[in-house]
DODRENPA-942099 format. One record per residue (C-alpha): x, y, z. Coordinates in steps of 0.2 Angstrom, whole numbers, padded with zeros to 4 digits, always signed. Layout:
<atoms>
XYZ
...
</atoms>
This chain:
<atoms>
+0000+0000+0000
+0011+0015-0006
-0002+0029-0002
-0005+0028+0018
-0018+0038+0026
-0013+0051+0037
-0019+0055+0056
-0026+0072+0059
-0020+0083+0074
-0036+0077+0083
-0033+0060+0081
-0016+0062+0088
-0023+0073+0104
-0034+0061+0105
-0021+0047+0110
-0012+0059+0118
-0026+0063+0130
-0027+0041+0134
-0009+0042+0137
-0009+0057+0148
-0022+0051+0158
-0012+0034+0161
+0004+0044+0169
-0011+0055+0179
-0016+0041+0187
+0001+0032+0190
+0006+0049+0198
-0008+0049+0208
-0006+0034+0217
+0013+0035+0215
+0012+0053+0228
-0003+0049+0236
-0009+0038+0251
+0004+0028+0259
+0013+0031+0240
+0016+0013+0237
+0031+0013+0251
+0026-0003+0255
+0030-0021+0247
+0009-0026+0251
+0001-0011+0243
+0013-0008+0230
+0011-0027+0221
-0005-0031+0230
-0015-0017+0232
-0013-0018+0249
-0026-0033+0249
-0040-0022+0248
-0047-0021+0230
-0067-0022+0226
-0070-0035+0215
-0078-0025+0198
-0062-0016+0196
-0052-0030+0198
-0061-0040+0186
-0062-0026+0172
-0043-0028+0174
-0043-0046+0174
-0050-0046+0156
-0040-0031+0151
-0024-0039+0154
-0028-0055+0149
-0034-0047+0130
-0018-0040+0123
-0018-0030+0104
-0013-0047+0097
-0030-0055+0102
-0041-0040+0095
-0032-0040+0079
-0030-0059+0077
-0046-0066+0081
-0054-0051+0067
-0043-0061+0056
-0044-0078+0062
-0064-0077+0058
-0059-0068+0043
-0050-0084+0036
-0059-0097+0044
-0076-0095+0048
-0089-0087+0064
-0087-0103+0072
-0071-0098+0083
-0086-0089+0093
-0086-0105+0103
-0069-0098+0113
-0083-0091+0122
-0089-0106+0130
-0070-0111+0133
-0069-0096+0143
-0085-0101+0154
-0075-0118+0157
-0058-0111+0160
-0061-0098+0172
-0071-0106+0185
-0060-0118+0185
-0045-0108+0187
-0054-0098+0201
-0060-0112+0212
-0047-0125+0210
-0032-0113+0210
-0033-0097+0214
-0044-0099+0230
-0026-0111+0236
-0015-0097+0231
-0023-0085+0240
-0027-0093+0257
-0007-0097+0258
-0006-0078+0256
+0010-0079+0243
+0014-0064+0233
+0022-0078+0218
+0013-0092+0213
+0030-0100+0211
+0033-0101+0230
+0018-0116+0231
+0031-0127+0221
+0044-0125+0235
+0033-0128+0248
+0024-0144+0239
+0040-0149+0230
+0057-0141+0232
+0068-0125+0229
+0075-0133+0210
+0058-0136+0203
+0052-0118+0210
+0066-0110+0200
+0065-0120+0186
+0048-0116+0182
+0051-0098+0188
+0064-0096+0174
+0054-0102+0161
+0040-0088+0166
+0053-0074+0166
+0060-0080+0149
+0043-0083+0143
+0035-0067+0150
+0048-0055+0142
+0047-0061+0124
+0029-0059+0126
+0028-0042+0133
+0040-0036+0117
+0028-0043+0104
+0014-0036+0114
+0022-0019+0111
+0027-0022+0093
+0012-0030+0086
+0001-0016+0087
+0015-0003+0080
+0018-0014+0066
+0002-0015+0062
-0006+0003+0063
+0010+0009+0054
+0008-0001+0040
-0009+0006+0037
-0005+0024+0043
+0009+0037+0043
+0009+0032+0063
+0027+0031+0065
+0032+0013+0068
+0046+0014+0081
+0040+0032+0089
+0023+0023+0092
+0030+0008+0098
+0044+0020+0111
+0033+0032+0118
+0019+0017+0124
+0032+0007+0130
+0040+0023+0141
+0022+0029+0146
+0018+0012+0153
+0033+0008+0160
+0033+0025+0169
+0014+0023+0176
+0017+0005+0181
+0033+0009+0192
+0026+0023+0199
+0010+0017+0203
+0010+0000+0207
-0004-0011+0206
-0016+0002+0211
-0010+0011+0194
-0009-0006+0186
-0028-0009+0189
-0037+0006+0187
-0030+0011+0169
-0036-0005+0166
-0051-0002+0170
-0049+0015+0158
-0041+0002+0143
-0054-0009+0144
-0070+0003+0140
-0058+0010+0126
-0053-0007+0119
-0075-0011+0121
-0079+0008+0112
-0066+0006+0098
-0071-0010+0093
-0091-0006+0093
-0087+0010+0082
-0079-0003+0069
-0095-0017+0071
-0105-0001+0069
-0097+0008+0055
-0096-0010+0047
-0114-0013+0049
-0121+0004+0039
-0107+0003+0025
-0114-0016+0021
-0133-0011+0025
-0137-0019+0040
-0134-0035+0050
-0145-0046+0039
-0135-0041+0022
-0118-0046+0033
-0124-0061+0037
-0130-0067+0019
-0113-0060+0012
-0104-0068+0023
-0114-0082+0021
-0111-0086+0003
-0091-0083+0009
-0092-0097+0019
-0088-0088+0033
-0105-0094+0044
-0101-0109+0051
-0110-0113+0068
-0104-0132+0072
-0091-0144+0068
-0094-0159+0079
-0079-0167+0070
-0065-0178+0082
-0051-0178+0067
-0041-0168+0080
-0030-0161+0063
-0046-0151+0060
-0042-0134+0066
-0058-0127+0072
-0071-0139+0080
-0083-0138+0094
-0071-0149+0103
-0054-0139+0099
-0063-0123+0103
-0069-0127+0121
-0058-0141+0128
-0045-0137+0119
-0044-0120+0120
-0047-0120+0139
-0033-0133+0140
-0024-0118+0130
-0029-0105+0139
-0027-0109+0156
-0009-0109+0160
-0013-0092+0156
-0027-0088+0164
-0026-0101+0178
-0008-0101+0185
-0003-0087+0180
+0007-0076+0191
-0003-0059+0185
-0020-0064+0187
-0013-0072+0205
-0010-0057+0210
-0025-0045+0204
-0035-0063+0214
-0025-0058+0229
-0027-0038+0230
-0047-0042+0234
-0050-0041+0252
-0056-0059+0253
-0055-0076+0243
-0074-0073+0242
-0072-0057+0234
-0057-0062+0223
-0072-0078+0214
-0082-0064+0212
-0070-0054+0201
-0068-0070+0191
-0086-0072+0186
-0087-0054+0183
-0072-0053+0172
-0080-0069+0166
-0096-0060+0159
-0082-0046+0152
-0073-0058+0142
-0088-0066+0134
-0095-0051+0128
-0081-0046+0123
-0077-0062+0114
-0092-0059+0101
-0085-0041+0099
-0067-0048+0094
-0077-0060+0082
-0089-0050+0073
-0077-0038+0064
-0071-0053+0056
-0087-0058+0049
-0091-0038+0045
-0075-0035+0037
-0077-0053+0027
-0095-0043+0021
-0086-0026+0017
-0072-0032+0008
-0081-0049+0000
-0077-0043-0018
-0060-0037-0015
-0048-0045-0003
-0035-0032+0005
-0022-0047+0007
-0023-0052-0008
-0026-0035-0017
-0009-0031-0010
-0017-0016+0000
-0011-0022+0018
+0003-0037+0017
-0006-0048+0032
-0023-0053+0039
-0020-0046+0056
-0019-0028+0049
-0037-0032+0043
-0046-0021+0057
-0035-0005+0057
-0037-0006+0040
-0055-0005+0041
-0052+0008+0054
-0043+0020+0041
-0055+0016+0027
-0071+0020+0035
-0067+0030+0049
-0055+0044+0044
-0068+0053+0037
-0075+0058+0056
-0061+0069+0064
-0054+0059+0081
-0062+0041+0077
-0046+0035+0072
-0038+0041+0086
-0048+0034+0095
-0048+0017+0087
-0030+0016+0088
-0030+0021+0107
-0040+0006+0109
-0028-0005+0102
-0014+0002+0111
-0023+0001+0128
-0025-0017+0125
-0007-0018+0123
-0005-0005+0139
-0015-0016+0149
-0006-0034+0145
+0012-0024+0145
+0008-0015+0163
+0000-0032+0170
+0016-0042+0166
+0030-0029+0171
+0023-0028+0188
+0023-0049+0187
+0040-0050+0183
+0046-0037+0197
+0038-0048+0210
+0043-0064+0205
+0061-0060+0202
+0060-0050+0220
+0050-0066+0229
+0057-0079+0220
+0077-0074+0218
+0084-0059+0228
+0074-0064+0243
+0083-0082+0244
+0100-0072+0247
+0104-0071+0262
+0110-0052+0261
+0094-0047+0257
+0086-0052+0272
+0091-0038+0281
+0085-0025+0268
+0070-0014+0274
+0050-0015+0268
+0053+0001+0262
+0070+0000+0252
+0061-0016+0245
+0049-0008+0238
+0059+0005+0230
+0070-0009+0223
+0052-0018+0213
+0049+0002+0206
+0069-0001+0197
+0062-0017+0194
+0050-0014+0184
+0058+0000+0175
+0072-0010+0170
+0061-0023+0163
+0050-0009+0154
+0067-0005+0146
+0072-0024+0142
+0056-0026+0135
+0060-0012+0124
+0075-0017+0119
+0069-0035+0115
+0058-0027+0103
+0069-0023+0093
+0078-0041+0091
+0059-0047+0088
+0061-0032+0072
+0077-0038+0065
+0081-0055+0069
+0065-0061+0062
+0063-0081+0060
+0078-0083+0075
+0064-0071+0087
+0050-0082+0080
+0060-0099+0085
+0062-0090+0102
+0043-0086+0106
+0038-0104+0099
+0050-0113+0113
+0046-0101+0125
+0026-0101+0123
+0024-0120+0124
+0034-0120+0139
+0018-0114+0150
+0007-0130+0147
+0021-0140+0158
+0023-0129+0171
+0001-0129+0173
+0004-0147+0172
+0018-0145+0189
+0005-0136+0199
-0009-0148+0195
+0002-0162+0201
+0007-0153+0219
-0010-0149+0218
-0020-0164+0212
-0008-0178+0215
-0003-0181+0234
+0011-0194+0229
+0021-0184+0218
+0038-0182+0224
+0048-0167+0220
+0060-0181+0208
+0044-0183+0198
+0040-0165+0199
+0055-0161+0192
+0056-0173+0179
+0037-0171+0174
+0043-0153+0169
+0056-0158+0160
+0045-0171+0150
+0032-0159+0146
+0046-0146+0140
+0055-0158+0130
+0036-0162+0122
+0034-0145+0117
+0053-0142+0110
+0049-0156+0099
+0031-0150+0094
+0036-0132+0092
+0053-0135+0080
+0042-0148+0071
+0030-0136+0066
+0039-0123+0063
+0049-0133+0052
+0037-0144+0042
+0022-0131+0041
+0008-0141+0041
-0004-0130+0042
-0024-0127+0032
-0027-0115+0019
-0039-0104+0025
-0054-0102+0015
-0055-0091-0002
-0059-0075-0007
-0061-0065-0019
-0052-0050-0029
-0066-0048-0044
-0073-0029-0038
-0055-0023-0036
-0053-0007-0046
-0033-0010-0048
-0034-0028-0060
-0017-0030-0059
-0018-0046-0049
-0028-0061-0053
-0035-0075-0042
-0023-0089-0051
-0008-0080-0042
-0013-0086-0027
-0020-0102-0028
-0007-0109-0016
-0004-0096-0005
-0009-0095+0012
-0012-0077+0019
+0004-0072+0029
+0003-0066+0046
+0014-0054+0059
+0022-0067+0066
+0024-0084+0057
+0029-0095+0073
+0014-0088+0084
+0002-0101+0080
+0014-0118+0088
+0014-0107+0105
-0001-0117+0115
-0003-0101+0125
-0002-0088+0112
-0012-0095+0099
-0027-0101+0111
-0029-0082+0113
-0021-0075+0096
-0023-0089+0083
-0024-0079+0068
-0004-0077+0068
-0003-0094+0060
+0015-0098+0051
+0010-0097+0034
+0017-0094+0018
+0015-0116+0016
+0009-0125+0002
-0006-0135+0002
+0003-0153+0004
-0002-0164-0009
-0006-0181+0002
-0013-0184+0017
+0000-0182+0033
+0004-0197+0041
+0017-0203+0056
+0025-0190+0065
+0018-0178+0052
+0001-0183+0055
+0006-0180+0074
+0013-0162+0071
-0003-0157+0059
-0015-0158+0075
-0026-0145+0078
-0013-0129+0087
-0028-0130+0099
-0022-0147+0104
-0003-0144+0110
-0005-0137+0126
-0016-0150+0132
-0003-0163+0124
+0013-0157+0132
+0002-0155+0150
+0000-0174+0147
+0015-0180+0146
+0019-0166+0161
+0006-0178+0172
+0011-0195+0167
+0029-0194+0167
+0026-0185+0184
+0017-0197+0192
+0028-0213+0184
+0045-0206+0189
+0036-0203+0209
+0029-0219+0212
+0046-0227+0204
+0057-0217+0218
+0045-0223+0232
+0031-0208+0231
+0026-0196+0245
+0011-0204+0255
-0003-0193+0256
-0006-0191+0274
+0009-0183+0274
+0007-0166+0263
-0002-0151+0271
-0019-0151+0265
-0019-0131+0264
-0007-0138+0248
-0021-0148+0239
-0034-0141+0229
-0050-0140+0236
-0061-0152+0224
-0047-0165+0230
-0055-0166+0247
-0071-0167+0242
-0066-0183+0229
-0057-0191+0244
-0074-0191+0257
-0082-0198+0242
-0069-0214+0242
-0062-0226+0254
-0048-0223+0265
-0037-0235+0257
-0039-0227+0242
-0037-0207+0250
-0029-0211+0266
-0035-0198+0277
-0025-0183+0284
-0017-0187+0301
-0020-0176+0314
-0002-0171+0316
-0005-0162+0299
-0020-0156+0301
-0012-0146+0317
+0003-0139+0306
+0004-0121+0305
+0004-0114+0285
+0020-0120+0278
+0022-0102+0272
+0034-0089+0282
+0036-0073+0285
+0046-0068+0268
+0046-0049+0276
+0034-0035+0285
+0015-0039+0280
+0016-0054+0271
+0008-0069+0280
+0006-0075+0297
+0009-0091+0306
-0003-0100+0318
+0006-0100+0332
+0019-0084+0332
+0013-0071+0341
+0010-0051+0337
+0027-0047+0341
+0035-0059+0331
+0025-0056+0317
+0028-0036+0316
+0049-0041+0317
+0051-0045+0300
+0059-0061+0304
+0065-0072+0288
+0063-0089+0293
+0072-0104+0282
+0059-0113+0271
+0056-0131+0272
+0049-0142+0259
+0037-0155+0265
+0041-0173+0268
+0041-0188+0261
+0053-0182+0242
</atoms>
């Protein structure tokens, strides 16, 4: 696309005024109150959140730029069916919030990481702790990028001042402010990211005619498709593939996951923290059918002439900012405001995971040294601010490897994206499993991260990927393309390795590796294995996570249930155990049922022990972890 339309002064006050009001509020709580001087209040909230606010930011965070642009597209090229995410959000999210969560936040840990210490030992904590940070960095840099790359491909929106200036204002407001700041510019993004998408459904919607004249074009595209009961798991969208196995996608991310853990910790009470799950629950499923119907709009706007393949816009994921320019440029400040949206959903996910990183790195390395014991709450806390900073800026910098390095950057998010679905498939065995050892933790984790190595270079290396379905160039004014050119061709997206990652793609599908040719036979063998549905993957490698856990334990003489805190267990264990007999659950001896948490004071206002009194509590003590018995 040579001529690029260009942003008015109002469009760019407009994103101005977002930002602005993001440092406003991080400075507010940055100077204000107790001004996050404290460890407690400045990566919980001091524990005292309501649960709609909380919520709001739950869904915020969780919904980076990636997912609005990619599922546009991923409908776009495949059909309305991936609407049934929806219903894998209904499964995921109560699950995560009752079976996980809930055990989190009654051991009153800041990082979920400490539970595989106290369940297994200090090797499997830090294992699984480093995959995160790896994990977690690469992800925040694409966050970032993403969106630049695409609104600048499609605009005179300067690529890398866009993609600088959000980065810094985020960084800045997030340091500052703390998760006080974190959460309510959440709240902020998420009604912009809910008002810029309904002005593309309705623009959308009056430039086709009407709802009914979408859905008869889109129709006779293909694109309505409402079922797929079919178990071929190489069939990329099903029923099936879109509720289990996008929940067995998504929920590394939304389940243990470090940032939601600790928006479900800053609510005053468990209770409250559920409540904030069902409400962001009821977020996210609206804005799920928002996400899905500019894909089926656009399909309707553009059904006579393809963008992609009209050479207007290189890839499918600039689809909606597209769109955006083309219809919406006309009314001073709307595009503006569109590509605020966008970039507060990229605000929100970046925030959220700088604020993640700082407290696991604090909770999880610096306080095991013993010279940091003697550091004081409020140095600490001064510490997490440089923290988070310096992985604002890190972030940043990794940005621009993710730019030039290209297919090396794409190898790298591949490995580390599948490396969530094994560390989900760790907690669930502390959690679910009494008789696994910290030997079969360990090597559980292992398994599953060999798993997905193994699916991630095979895919990216033998493409084995669907077509999407056709469309159409025939109304395009320019004829100097024709159809035949791209018989074989499969719409190229931003980044070619997103789609093997099982926690990326369950929420950003569309950033399939493409570029692949149709294969002319039917996949068989390990190819066959590798063409599953990228749905699939996650729940694959958390498996073999499982299996290999529970094998490796009972071959090195497995811990005997009785013997692990049940504060340590998930919650539906103990109400499967008083269903069986006791040879099968053995109960709980009374000697464990009397142990004080197995959690310790890490510093000033982090939990407290049964039996320690006020005194001892308000010293700051730092007491030597010990794991439980029977490893």
């Amino acid at each position: 696309m040579d001529d690029k339309p260009s942003l008015s002064i109002v469009d760019y006050s407009v994103f101005g005024v977002i930002l602005a009001v993001c440092v406003a509020i991080g400075v507010y709580f940055g100077c204000t109150g107790n001004r996050q001087r404290s460890q407690n209040e400045y990566l919980l909230a001091s524990r005292k959140m309501h649960a709609i606010p909380v919520a709001a930011s739950i869904m915020a965070s969780t919904t980076s730029a990636i997912a609005i642009l990619g599922t546009t597209a991923e409908v776009y090229m495949f059909s309305f069916i991936f609407i049934w995410i929806a219903v894998g959000c209904m499964i995921l999210l109560p699950i995560a919030g009752h079976l996980y969560l809930t055990v989190f936040y009654n051991l009153q840990i800041t990082s979920i990481y400490e539970y595989l210490e106290m369940r297994f030992s200090r090797p499997v904590r830090i294992v699984a702790t480093t995959i995160y940070l790896i994990y977690k960095l690469l992800y925040l840099s694409l966050v970032i990028y993403a969106p630049s790359l695409a609104l600048s491909a499609v605009t005179d929106l300067n690529l890398w001042v866009a993609t600088v200036t959000v980065g810094l204002v985020c960084t800045f407001y997030t340091a500052l402010g703390g998760m006080k700041a974190v959460i309510w510019t959440d709240v902020i993004q998420m009604i912009l990211m809910f008002v810029g998408v309904f002005a593309v459904i309705t623009k959308g919607v009056l430039v086709v005619g009407g709802f009914g004249n979408v859905w008869r074009i889109a129709g006779e595209g293909g694109r309505i498709q409402y079922v797929n009961f079919d178990f071929d798991p190489t069939t990329r969208n099903t029923v099936w593939t879109l509720t289990i196995g996008f929940t067995l996608s998504l929920i590394p991310l939304s389940g243990v996951s470090q940032q939601v853990a600790q928006r479900f910790n800053s609510c005053r009470s468990a209770r409250d923290g559920l409540r904030s799950i069902y409400i962001s629950l009821l977020f996210t499923v609206i804005y799920v059918g928002f996400t899905v119907l500019p894909g089926v709009i656009i399909f309707a706007v553009y059904a006579q002439c393809d963008p992609v393949r009209d050479k207007r816009i290189l890839k499918a994921d600039q689809l909606m900012a597209y769109f955006a320019v083309d219809y919406l440029s006309s009314v001073p400040g709307v595009p503006g405001l569109f590509i605020a949206a966008i970039f507060s959903a990229a605000l929100s996910t970046l925030s959220s995971g700088l604020n993640s990183l700082a407290a696991v790195t604090l909770e999880d390395f610096l306080k095991s040294c013993r010279c940091f014991h003697k550091v004081s709450d409020k140095t600490t806390t001064i510490i997490l601010k440089i923290m988070s900073a310096g992985y604002g800026i890190l972030a940043l910098l990794c940005v621009y490897l993710v730019s030039t390095f290209g297919s090396l950057v794409q190898v790298s998010l591949t490995l580390s994206g599948v490396l969530l679905g094994p560390v989900f498939g760790t907690f669930t065995l502390g959690l679910f499993f009494p008789w696994t050892n910290s030997k079969g933790a360990m090597v559980g984790l292992l398994s599953g991260i060999s798993m997905g190595i193994v699916i991630g270079t095979g895919t990216f290396l033998y493409n084995t990927r669907p077509p999407p379905l056709p469309t159409s160039i025939e109304g395009c004014t320019d004829g100097n393309i024709t159809i035949a050119n791209f018989t074989n061709v499969v719409i190229g997206t931003l980044s070619s390795a997103t789609d093997t990652t099982p926690v990326d793609v369950a929420y950003t599908s569309m950033m399939n590796v493409t570029d692949s040719i149709i294969p002319s036979e039917e996949p068989s063998g390990f190819i066959w294995f590798l063409s599953m549905s990228y749905l699939w993957y996650s729940g694959v490698e958390i498996s073999v996570t499982i299996v290999m856990g529970l094998l490796f334990s009972f071959i090195t003489g497995h811990t005997k249930a009785k013997d692990v805190d049940p504060r340590l267990l998930s919650p539906l264990y103990h109400k499967f155990c008083n269903c069986l007999p006791s040879w099968c659950c053995p109960p709980f001896s009374d000697e464990t049922k009397d142990r004080p948490p197995v959690y310790v004071l890490r510093s000033k206002g982090y939990g407290k022990t049964d039996n320690s009194t006020d005194d001892e509590k308000s010293d700051g003590e730092v007491e030597e972890m010990k794991p439980m018995t029977g490893q």
